[in-house]
Biopython code that builds the backbone (N, CA, C, O; Angstrom):
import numpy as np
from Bio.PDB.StructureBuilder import StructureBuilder

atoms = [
    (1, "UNK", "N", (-0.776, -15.245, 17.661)),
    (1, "UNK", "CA", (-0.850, -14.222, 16.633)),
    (1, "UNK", "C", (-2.170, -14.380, 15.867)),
    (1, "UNK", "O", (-2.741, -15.469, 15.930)),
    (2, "UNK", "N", (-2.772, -13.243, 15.053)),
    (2, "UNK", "CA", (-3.917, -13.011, 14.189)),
    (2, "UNK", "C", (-3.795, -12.641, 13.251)),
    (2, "UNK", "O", (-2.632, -12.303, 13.030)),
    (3, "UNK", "N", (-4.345, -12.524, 12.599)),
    (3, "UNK", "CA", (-4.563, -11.753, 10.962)),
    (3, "UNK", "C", (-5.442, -10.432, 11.085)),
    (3, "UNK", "O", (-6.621, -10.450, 11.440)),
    (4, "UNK", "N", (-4.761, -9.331, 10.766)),
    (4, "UNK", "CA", (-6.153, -7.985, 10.583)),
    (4, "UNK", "C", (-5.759, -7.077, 9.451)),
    (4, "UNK", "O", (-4.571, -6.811, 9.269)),
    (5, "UNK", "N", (-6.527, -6.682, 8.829)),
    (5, "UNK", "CA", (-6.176, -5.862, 7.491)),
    (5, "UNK", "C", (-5.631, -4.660, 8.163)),
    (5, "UNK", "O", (-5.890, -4.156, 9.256)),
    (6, "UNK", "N", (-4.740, -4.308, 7.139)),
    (6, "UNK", "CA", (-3.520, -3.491, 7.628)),
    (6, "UNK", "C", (-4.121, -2.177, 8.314)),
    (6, "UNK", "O", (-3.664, -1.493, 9.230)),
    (7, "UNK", "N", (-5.408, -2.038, 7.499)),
    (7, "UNK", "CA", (-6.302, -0.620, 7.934)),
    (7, "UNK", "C", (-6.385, -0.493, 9.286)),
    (7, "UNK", "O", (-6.435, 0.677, 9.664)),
    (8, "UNK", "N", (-6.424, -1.507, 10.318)),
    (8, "UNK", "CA", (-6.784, -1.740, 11.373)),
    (8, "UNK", "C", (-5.495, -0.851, 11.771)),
    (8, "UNK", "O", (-5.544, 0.011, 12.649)),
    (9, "UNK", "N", (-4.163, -1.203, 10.917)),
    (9, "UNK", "CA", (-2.746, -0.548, 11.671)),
    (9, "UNK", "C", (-2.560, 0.766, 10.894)),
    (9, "UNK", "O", (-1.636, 1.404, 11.399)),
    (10, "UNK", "N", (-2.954, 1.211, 10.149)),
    (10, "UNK", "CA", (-2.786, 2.509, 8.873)),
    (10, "UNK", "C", (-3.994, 2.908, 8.681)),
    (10, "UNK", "O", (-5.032, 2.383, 9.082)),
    (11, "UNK", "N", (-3.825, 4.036, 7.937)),
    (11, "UNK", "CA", (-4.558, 4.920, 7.476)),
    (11, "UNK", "C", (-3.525, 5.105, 5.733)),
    (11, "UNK", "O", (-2.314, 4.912, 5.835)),
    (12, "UNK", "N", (-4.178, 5.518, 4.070)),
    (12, "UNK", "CA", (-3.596, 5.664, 3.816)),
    (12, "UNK", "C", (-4.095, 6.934, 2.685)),
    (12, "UNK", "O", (-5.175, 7.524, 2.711)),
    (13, "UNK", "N", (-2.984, 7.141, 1.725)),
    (13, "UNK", "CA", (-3.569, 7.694, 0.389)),
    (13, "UNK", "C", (-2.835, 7.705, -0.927)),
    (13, "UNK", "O", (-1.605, 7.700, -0.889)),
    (14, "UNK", "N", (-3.455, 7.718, -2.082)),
    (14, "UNK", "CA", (-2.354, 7.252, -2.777)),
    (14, "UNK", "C", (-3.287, 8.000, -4.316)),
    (14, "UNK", "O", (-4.426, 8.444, -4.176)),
    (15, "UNK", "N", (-2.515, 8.018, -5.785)),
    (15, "UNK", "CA", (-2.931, 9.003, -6.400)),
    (15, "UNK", "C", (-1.706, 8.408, -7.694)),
    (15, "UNK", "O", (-0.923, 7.459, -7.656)),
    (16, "UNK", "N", (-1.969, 9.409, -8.745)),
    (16, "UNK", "CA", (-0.983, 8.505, -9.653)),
    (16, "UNK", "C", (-0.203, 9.668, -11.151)),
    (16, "UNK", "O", (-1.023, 10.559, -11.372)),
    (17, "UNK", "N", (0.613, 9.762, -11.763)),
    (17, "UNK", "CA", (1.156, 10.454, -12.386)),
    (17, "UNK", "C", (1.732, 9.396, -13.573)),
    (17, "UNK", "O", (2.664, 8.629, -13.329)),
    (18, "UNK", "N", (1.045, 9.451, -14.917)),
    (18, "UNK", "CA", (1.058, 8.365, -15.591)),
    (18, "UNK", "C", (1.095, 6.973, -15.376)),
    (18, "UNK", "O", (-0.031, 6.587, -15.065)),
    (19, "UNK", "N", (1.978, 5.993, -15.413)),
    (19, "UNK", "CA", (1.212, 4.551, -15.504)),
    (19, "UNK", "C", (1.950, 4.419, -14.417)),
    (19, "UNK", "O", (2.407, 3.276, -14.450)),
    (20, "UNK", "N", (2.449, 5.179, -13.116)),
    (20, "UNK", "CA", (3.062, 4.869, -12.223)),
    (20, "UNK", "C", (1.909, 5.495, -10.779)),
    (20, "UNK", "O", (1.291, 6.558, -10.707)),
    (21, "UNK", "N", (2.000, 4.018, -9.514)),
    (21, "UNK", "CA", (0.909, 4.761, -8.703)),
    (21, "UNK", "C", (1.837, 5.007, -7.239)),
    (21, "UNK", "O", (2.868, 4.473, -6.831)),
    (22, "UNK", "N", (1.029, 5.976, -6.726)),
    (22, "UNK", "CA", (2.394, 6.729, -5.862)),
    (22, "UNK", "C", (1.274, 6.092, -4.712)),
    (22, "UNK", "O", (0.131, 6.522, -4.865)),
    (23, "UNK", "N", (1.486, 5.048, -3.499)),
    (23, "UNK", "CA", (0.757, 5.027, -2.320)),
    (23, "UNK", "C", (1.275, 4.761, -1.325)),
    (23, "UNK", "O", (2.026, 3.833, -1.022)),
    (24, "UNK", "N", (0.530, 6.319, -0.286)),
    (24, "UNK", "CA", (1.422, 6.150, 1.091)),
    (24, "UNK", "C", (0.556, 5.328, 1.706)),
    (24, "UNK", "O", (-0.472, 4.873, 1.204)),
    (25, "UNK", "N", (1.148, 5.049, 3.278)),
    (25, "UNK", "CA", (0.515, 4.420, 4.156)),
    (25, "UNK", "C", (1.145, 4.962, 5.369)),
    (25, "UNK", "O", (2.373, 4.993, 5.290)),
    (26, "UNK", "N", (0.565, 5.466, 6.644)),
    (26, "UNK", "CA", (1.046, 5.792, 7.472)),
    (26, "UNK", "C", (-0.368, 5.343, 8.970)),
    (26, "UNK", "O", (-1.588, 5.494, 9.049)),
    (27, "UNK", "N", (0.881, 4.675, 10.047)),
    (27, "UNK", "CA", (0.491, 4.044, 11.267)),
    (27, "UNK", "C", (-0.018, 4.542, 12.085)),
    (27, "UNK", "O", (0.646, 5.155, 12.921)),
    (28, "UNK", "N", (-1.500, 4.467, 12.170)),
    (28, "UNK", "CA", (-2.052, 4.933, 13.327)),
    (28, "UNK", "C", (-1.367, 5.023, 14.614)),
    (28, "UNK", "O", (-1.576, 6.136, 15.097)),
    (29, "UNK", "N", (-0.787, 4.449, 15.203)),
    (29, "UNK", "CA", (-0.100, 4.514, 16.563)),
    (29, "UNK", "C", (1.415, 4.154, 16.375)),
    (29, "UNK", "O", (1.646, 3.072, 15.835)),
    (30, "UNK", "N", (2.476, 4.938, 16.759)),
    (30, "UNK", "CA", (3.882, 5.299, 16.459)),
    (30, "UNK", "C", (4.511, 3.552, 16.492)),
    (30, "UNK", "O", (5.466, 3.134, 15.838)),
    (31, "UNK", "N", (3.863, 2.956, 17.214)),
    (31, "UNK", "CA", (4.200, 1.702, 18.050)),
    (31, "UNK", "C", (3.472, 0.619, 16.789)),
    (31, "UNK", "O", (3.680, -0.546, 17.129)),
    (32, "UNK", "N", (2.811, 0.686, 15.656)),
    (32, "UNK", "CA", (2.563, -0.016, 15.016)),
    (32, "UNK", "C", (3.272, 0.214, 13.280)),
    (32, "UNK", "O", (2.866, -0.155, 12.177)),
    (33, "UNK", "N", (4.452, 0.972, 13.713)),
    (33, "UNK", "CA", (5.541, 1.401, 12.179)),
    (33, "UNK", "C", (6.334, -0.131, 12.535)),
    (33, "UNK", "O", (6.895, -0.803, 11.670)),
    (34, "UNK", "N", (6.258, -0.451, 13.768)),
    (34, "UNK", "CA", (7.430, -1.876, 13.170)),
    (34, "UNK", "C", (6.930, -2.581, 12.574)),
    (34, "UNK", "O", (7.325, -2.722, 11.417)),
    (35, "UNK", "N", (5.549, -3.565, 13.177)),
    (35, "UNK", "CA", (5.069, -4.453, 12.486)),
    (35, "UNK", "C", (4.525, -4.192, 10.850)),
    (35, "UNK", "O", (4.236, -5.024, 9.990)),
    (36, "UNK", "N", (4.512, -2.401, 10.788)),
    (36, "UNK", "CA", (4.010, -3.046, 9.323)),
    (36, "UNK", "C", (5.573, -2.538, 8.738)),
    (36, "UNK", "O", (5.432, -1.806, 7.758)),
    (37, "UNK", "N", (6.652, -2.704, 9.020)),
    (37, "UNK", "CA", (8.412, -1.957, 8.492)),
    (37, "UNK", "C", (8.542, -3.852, 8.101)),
    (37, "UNK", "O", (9.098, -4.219, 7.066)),
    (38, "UNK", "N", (7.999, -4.762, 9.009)),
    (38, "UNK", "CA", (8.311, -5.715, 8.696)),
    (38, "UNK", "C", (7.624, -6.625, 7.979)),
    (38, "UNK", "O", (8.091, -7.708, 7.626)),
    (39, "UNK", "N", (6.703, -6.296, 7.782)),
    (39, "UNK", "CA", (5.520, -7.186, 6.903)),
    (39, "UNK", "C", (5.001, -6.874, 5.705)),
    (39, "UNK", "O", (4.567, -7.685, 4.887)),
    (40, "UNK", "N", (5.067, -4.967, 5.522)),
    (40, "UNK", "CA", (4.393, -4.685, 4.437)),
    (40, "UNK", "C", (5.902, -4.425, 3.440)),
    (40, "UNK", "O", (6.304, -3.264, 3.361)),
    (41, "UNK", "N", (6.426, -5.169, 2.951)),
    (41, "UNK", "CA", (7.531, -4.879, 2.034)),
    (41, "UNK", "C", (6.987, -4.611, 0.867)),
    (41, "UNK", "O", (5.769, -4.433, 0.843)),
    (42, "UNK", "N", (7.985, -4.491, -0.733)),
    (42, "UNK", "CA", (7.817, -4.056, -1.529)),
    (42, "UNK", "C", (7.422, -5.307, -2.333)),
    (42, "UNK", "O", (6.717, -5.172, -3.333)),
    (43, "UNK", "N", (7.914, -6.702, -1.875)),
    (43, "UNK", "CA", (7.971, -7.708, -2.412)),
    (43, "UNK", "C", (5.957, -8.278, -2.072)),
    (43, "UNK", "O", (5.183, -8.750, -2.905)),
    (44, "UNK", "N", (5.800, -8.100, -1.202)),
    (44, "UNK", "CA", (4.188, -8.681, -0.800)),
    (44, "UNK", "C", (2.967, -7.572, -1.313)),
    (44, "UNK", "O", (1.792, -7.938, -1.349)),
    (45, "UNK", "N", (3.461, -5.907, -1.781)),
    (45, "UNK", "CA", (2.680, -4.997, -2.245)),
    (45, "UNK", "C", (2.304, -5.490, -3.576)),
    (45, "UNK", "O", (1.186, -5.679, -4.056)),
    (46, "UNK", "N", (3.583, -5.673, -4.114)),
    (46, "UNK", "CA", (3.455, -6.275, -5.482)),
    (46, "UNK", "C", (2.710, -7.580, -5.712)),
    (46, "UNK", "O", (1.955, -7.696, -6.677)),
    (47, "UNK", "N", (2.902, -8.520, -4.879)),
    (47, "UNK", "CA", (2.032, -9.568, -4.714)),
    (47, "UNK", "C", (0.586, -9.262, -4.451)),
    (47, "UNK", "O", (-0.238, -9.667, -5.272)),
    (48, "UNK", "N", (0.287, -8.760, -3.659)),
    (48, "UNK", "CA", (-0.879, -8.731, -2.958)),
    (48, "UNK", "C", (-1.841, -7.583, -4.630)),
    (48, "UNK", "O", (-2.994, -7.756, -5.024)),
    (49, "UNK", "N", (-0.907, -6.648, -5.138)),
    (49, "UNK", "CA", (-1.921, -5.730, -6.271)),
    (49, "UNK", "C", (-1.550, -7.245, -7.815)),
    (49, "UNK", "O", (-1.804, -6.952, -8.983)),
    (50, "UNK", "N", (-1.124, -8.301, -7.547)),
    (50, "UNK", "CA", (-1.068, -9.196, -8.653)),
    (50, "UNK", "C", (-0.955, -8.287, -10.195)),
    (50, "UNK", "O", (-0.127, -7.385, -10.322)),
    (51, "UNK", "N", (-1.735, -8.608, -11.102)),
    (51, "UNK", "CA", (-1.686, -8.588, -12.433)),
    (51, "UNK", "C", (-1.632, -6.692, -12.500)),
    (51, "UNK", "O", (-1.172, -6.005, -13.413)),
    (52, "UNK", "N", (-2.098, -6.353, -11.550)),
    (52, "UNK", "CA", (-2.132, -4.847, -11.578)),
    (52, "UNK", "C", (-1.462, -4.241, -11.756)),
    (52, "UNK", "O", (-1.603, -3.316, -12.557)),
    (53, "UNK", "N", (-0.135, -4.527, -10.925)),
    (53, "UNK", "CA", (1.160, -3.875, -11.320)),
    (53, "UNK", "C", (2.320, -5.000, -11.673)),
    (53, "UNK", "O", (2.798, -5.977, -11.095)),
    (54, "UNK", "N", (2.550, -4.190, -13.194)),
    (54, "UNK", "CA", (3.551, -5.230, -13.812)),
    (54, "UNK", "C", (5.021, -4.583, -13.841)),
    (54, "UNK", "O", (5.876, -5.074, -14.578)),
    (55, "UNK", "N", (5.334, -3.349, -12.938)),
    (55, "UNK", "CA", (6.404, -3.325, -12.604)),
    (55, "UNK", "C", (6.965, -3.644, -11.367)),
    (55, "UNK", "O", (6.573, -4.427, -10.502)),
    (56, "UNK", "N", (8.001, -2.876, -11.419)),
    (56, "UNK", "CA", (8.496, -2.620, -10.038)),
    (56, "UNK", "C", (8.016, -1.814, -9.076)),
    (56, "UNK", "O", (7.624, -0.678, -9.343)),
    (57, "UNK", "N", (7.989, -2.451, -7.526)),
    (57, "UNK", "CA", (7.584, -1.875, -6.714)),
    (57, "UNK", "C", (8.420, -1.501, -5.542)),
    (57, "UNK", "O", (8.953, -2.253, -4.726)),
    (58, "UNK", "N", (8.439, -0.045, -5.614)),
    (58, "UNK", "CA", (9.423, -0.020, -4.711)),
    (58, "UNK", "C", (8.945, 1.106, -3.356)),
    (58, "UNK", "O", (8.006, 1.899, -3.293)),
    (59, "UNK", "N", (10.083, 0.756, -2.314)),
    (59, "UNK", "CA", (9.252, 1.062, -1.026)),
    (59, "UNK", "C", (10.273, 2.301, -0.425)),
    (59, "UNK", "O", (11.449, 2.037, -0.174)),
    (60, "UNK", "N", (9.837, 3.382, -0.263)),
    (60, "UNK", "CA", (10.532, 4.068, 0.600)),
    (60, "UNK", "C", (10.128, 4.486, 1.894)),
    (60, "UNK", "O", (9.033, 5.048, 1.929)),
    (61, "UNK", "N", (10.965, 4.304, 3.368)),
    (61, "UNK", "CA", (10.826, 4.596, 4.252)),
    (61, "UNK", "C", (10.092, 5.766, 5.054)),
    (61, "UNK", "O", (10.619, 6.858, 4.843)),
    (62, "UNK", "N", (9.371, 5.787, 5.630)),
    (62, "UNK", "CA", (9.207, 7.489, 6.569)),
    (62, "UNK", "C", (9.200, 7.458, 7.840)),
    (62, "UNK", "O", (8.171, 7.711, 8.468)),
    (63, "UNK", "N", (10.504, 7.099, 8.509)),
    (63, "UNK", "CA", (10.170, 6.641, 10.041)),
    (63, "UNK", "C", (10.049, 7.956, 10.714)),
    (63, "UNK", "O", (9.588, 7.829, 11.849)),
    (64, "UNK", "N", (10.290, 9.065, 10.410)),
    (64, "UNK", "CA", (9.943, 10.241, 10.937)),
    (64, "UNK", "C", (8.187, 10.447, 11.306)),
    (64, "UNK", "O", (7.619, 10.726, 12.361)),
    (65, "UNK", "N", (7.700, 10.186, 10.008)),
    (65, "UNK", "CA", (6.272, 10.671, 10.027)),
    (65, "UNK", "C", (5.598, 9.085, 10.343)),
    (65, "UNK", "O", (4.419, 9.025, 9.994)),
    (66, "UNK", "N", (6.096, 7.917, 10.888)),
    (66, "UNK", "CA", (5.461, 6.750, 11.074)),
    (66, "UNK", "C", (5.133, 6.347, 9.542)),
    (66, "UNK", "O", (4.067, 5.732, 9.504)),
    (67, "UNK", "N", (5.693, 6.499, 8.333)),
    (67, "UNK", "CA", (4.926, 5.691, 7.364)),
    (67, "UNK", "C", (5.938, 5.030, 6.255)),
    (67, "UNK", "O", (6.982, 4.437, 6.529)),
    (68, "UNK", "N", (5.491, 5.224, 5.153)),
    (68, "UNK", "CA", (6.011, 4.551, 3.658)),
    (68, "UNK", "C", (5.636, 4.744, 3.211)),
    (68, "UNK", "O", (4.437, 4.854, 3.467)),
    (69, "UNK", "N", (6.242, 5.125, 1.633)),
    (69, "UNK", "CA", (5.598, 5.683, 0.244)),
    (69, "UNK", "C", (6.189, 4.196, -0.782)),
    (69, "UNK", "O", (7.183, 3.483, -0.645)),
    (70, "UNK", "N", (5.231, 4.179, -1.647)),
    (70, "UNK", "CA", (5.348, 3.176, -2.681)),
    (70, "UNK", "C", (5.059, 3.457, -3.815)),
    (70, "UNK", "O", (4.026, 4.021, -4.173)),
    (71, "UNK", "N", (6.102, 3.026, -4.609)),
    (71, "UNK", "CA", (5.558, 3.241, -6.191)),
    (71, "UNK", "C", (5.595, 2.276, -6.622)),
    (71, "UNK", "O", (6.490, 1.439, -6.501)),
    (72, "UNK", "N", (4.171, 2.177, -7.487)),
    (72, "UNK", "CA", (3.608, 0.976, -8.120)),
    (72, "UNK", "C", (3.962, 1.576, -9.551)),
    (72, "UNK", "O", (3.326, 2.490, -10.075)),
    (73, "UNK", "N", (5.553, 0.654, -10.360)),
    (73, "UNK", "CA", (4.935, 0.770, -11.577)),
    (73, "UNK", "C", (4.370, 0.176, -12.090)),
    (73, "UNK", "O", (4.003, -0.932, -11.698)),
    (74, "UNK", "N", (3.909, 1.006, -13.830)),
    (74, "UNK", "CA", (3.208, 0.127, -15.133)),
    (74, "UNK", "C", (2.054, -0.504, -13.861)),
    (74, "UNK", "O", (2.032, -1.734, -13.824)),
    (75, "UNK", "N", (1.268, 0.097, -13.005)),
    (75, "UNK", "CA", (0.182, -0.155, -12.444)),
    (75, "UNK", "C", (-0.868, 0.120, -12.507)),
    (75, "UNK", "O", (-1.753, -0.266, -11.744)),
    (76, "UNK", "N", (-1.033, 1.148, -13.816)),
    (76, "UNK", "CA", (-2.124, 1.863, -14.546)),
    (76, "UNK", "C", (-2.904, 1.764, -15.467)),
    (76, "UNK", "O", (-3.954, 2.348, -15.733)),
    (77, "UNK", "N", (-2.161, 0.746, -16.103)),
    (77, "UNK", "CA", (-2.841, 0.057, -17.603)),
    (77, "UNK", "C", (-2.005, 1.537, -18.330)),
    (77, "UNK", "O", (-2.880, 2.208, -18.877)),
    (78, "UNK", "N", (-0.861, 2.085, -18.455)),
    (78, "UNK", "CA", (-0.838, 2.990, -19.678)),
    (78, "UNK", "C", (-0.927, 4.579, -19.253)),
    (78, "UNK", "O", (-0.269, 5.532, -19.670)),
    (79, "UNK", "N", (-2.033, 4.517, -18.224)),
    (79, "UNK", "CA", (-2.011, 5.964, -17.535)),
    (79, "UNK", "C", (-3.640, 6.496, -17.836)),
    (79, "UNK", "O", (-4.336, 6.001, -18.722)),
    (80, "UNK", "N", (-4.021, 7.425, -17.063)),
    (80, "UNK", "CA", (-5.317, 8.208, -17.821)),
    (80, "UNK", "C", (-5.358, 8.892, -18.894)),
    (80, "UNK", "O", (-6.235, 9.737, -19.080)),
    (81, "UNK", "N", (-4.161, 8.557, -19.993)),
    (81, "UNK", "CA", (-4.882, 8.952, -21.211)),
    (81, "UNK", "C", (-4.996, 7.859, -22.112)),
    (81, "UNK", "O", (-5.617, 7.888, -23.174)),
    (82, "UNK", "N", (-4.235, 6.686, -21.544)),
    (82, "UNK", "CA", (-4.183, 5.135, -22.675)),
    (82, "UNK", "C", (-4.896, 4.434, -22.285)),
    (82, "UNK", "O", (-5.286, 3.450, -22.914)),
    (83, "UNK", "N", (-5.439, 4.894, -20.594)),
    (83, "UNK", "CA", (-6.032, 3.292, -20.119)),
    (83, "UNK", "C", (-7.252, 3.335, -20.331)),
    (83, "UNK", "O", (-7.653, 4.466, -20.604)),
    (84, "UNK", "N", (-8.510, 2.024, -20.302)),
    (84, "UNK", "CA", (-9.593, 1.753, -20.871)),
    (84, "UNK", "C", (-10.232, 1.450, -19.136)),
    (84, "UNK", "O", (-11.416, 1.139, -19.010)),
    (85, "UNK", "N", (-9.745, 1.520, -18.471)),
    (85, "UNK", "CA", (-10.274, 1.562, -16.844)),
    (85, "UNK", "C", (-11.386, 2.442, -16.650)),
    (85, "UNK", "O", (-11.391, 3.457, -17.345)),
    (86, "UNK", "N", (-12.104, 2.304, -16.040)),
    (86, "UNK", "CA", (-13.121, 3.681, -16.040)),
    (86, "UNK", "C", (-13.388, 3.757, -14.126)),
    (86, "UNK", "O", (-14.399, 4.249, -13.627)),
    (87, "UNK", "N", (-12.553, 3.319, -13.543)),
    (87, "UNK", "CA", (-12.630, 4.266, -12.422)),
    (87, "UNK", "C", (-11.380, 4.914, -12.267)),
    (87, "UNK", "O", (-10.526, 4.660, -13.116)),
    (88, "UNK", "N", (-11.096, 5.713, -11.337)),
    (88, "UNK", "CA", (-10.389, 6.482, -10.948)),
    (88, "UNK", "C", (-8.626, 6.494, -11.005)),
    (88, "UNK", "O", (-7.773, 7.341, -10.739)),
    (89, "UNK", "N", (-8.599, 5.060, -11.504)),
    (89, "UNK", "CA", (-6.892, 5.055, -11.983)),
    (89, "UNK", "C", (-6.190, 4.911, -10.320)),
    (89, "UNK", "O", (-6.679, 4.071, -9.565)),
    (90, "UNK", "N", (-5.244, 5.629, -9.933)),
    (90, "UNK", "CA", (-4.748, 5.712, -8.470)),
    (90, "UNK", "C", (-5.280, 5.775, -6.966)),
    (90, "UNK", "O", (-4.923, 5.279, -5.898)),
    (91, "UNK", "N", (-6.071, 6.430, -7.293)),
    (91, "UNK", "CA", (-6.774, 7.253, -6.397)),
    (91, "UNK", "C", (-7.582, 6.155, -5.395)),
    (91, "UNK", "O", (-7.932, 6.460, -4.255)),
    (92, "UNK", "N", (-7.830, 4.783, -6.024)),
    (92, "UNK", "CA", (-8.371, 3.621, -4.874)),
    (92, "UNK", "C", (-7.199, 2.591, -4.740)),
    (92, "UNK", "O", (-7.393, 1.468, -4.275)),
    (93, "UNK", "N", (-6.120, 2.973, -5.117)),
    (93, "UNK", "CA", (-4.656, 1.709, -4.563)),
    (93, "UNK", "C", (-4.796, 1.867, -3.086)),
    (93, "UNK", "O", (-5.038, 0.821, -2.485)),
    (94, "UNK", "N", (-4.680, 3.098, -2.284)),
    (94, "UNK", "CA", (-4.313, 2.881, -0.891)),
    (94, "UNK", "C", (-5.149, 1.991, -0.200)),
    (94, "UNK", "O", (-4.680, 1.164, 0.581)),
    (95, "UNK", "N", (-6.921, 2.144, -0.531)),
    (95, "UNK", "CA", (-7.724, 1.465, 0.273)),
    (95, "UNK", "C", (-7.254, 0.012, -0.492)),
    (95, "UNK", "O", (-7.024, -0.803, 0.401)),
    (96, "UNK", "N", (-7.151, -0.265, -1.112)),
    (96, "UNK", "CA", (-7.226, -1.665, -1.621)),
    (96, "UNK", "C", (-6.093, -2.126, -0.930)),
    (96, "UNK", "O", (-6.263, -3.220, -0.391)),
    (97, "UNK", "N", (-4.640, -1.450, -0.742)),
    (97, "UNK", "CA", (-3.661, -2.081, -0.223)),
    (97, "UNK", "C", (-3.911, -1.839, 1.554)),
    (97, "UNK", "O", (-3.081, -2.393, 2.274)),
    (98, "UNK", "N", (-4.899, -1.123, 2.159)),
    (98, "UNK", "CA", (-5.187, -1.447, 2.876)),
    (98, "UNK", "C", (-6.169, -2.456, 3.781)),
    (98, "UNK", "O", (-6.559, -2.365, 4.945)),
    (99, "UNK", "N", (-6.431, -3.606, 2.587)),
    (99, "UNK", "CA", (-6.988, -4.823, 2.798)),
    (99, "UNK", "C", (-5.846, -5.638, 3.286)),
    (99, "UNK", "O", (-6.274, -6.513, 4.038)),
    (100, "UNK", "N", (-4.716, -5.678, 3.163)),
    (100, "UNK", "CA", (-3.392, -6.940, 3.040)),
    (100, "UNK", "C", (-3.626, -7.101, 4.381)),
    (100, "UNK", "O", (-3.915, -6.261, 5.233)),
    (101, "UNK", "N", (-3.481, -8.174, 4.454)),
    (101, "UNK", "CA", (-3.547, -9.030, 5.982)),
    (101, "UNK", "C", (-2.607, -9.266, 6.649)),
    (101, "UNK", "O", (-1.990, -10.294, 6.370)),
    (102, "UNK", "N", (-2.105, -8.387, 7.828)),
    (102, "UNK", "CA", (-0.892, -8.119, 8.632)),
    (102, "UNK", "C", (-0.942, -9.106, 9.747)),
    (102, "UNK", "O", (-2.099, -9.258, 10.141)),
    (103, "UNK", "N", (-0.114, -9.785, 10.346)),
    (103, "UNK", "CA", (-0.154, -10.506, 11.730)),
    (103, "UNK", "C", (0.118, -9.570, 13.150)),
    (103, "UNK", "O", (1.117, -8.890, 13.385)),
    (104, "UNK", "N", (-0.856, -9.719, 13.850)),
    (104, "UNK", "CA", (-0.746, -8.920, 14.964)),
    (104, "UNK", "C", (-0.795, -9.942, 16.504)),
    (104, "UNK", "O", (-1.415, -11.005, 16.519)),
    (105, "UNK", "N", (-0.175, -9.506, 17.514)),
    (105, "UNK", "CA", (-0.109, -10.306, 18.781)),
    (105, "UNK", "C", (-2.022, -10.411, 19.285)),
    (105, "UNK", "O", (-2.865, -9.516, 19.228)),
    (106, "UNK", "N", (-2.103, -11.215, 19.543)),
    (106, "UNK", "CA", (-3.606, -12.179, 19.847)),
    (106, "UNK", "C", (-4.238, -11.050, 20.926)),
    (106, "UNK", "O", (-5.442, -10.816, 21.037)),
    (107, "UNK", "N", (-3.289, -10.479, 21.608)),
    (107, "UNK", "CA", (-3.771, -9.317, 22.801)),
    (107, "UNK", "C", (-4.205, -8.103, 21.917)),
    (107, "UNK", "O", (-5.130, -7.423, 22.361)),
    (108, "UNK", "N", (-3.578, -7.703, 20.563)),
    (108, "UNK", "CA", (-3.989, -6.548, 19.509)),
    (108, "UNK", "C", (-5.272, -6.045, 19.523)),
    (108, "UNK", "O", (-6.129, -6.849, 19.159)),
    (109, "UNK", "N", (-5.715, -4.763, 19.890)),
    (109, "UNK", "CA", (-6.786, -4.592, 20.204)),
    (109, "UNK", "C", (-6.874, -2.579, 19.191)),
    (109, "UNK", "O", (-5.978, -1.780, 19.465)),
    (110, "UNK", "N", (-7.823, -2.228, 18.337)),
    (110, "UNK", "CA", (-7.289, -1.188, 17.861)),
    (110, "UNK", "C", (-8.282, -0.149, 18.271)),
    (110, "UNK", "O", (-8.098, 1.032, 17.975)),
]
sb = StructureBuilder()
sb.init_structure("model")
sb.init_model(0)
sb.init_chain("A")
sb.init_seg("    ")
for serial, (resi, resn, name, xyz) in enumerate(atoms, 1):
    if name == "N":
        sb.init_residue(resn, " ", resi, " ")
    sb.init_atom(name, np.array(xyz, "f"), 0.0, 1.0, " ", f" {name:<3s}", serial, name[0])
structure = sb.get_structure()
């Protein structure tokens, strides 16, 4: 097995509606929804965005369309009218959570 950022297995996008951030992620190839059904949980999103999001993170399924939607709460600092952030608020969670480092079989080739 290897390590490859999830991007290698997804594509994503993500965007935000007060201090809550809404980010999908969906699998380039139909055949790569298991490995990330099993790796990218709600418990390691939250880990992996640390101090960022101080709520709950929770994960909903899309095995239809190959993906998952996540909401990051209290991941905003407050929202775009409280927060003191000066980039874009939501709108860069997906690429960032598409850094997390997924394990893939050593033959994985994308």
């Amino acid at each position: 097995m290897k390590k490859v950022p999830l991007a290698h297995l997804a594509h994503g996008r993500s965007g935000d509606k007060g201090d809550i951030c809404n980010c999908a992620i969906f699998a380039r190839k139909p055949d790569y929804y298991k490995i990330i059904y099993e790796q990218v949980t709600a418990k390691r999103v939250k880990e992996h965005f640390g101090d960022f999001c101080k709520g709950e993170v929770q994960r909903f399924d899309l095995p239809k369309l190959h993906g998952f939607n996540f909401l990051l709460n209290q991941a905003l600092d407050g929202g775009g009218t409280a927060s003191l952030r000066i980039d874009p608020l939501g709108k860069t969670y997906a690429a960032a959570l598409l850094r997390l480092e997924v394990m893939v079989p050593e033959s994985f080739s994308d």
